[in-house]
N, C-alpha and C positions, 0 to 999 in steps of 0.2 A: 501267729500274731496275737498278741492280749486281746480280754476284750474287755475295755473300758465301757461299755453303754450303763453300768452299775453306779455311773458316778455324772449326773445331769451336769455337774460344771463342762464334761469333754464338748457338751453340745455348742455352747459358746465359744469356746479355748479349745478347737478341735487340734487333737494330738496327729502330728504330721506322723511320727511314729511312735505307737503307742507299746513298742517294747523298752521304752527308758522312761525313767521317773520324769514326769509332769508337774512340772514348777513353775505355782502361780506366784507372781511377786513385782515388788517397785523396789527401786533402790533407795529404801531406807536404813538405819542400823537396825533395827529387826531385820527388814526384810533380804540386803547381804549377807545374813548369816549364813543362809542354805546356801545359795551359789555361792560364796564361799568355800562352804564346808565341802559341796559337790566335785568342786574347781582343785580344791586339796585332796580330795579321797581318790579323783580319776575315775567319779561315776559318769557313766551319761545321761544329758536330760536334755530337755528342751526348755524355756525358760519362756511363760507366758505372760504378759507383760497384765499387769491388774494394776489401776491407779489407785487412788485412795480416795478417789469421788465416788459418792453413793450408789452412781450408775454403777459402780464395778464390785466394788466390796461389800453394797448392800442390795445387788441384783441375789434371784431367787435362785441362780445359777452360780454363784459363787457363795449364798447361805449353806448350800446344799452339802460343802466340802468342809466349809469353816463357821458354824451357824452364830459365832462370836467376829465376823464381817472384818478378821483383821488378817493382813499379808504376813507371813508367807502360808502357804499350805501349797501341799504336794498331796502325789499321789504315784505311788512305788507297784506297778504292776508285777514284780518279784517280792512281793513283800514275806512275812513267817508264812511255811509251810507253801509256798509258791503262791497263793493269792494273792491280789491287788489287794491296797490297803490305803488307807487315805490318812493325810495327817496335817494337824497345823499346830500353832504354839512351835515359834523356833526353837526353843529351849526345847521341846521334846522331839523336833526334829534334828536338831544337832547330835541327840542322845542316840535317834535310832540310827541314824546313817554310822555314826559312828559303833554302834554294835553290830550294824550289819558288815561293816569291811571289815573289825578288829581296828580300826585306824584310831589314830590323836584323839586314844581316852587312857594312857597308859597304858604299862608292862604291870597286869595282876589285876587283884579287886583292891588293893590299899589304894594305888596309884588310878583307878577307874573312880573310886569314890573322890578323892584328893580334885578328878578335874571336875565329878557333878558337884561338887559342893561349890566351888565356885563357880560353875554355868546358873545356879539356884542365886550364888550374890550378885550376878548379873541383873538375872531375872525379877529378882526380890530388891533393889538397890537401887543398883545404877538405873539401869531402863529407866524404871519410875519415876527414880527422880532427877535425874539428866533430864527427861521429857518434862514432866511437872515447869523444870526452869525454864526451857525452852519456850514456852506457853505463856513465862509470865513475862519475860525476858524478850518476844520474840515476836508473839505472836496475840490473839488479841485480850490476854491479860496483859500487856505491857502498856493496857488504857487504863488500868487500873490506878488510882491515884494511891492508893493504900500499900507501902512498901512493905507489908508483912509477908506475905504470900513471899514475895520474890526473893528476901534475904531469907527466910526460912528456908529453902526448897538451894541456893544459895549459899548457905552454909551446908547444908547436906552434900551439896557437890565437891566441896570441900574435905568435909571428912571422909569418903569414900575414895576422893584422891589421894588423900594420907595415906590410907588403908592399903590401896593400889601401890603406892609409892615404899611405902615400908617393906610390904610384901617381896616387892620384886627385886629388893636389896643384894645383890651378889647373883641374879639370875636373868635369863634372855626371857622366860615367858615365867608364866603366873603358876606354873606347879613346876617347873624347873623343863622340862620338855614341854615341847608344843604341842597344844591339843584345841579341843571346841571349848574349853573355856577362851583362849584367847579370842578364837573368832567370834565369843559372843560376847567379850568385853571393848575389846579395842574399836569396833565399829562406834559405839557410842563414844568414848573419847574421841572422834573425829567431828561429831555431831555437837560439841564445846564450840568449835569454829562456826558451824553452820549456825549456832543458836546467838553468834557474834558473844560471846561469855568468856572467851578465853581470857583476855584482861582482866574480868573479874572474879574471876576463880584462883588468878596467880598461877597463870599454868606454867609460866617460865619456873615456877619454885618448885615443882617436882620435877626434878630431873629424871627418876629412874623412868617414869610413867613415858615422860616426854622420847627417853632413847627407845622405851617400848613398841609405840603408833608407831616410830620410824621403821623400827625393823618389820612391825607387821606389815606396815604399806609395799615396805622394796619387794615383797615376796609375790613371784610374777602369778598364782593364784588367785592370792587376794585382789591384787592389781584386776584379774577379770573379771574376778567376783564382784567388783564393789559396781561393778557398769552391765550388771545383768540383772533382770532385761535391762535394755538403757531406757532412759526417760522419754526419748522422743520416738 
């Protein structure tokens, strides 16, 4: 049996079995990327539910894992060279899961780099500024009487849909195979709805993007991924 006592989050979030990767998270677009990714690779984990209230993300017990207080972060008790290893930043957990199985990072290093480069314009783009709108759109910027903020951030979401929408012209996913880029793009395209934006972004005018979220939702992975842990 591992022994996790190396990592003060377990004392909290005690691992029922601590031979499979430990997965703190909420279902947000960040935080469905690892279950997800998990849920597609056929790892085992256990999936430990962390909200986004200060109680949980900015307890001394979940600093200790992620000292940057944001979900997801795990902890892979098979990590390099057989030790436990601890990690957060989806984007660099999508990266290792996926070097650890060989899985959805492509066939080679051309098609390996082809899916980091866009897990990076997820990371570096979207996130940021899909979030950014949500905020001013959404949540308590949208008290703001000053409409700069929101059509800037607004327009941004815009041209990244273009980008998306060009890209995926003649293809089912965003490097032509499926990989962790998609799962760390398409969660945020879902969170347009959630941020109530889809109207005004014109999401009906990208079609490629639009048949995109479809296919990733049908895929019974995703489907569990997107409700681990669940909310309640």
């Amino acid at each position: 049996m591992a022994d996790l006592s190396a990592f003060p989050i377990t004392a909290r979030w005690p691992a029922s079995d601590p031979d499979v990767i430990q997965l703190y998270s909420f279902p947000t677009p960040n935080g469905v990327k690892a279950s997800i990714a998990l849920e597609e690779m056929g790892l085992a984990y256990e999936a430990h539910r962390v909200t986004l209230a200060d109680a949980d993300v900015k307890s001394e017990a979940f600093l200790s894992l992620n000292p940057n207080n944001k979900i997801p972060a795990l902890i892979d008790p098979n990590g390099p060279g057989g030790a436990p290893i601890g990690l957060f930043e989806s984007g660099a957990i999508l990266i290792y899961l996926a070097e650890k199985t060989g899985q959805l990072i492509g066939d080679g290093p051309a098609e390996k780099y082809k899916a980091i480069q866009w897990v990076m314009f997820q990371m570096g783009g979207i996130g940021p500024m899909f979030g950014q709108l949500g905020y001013f759109a959404k949540f308590a910027g949208a008290e703001i009487d000053d409409p700069r903020p929101r059509e800037r951030y607004l327009n941004e979401a815009k041209r990244l849909l273009a980008v998306l929408d060009r890209e995926l012209e003649g293809k089912s996913w965003i490097t032509g195979s499926y990989s962790i880029a998609d799962i760390a793009i398409a969660p945020w395209l879902r969170g347009l709805d959630f941020y109530g934006v889809k109207e005004a972004v014109g999401w009906d005018g990208y079609g490629n993007v639009v048949a995109y979220l479809d296919r990733f939702v049908a895929r019974p992975a995703v489907q569990k991924g997107l409700v681990t842990p669940p909310h309640d």
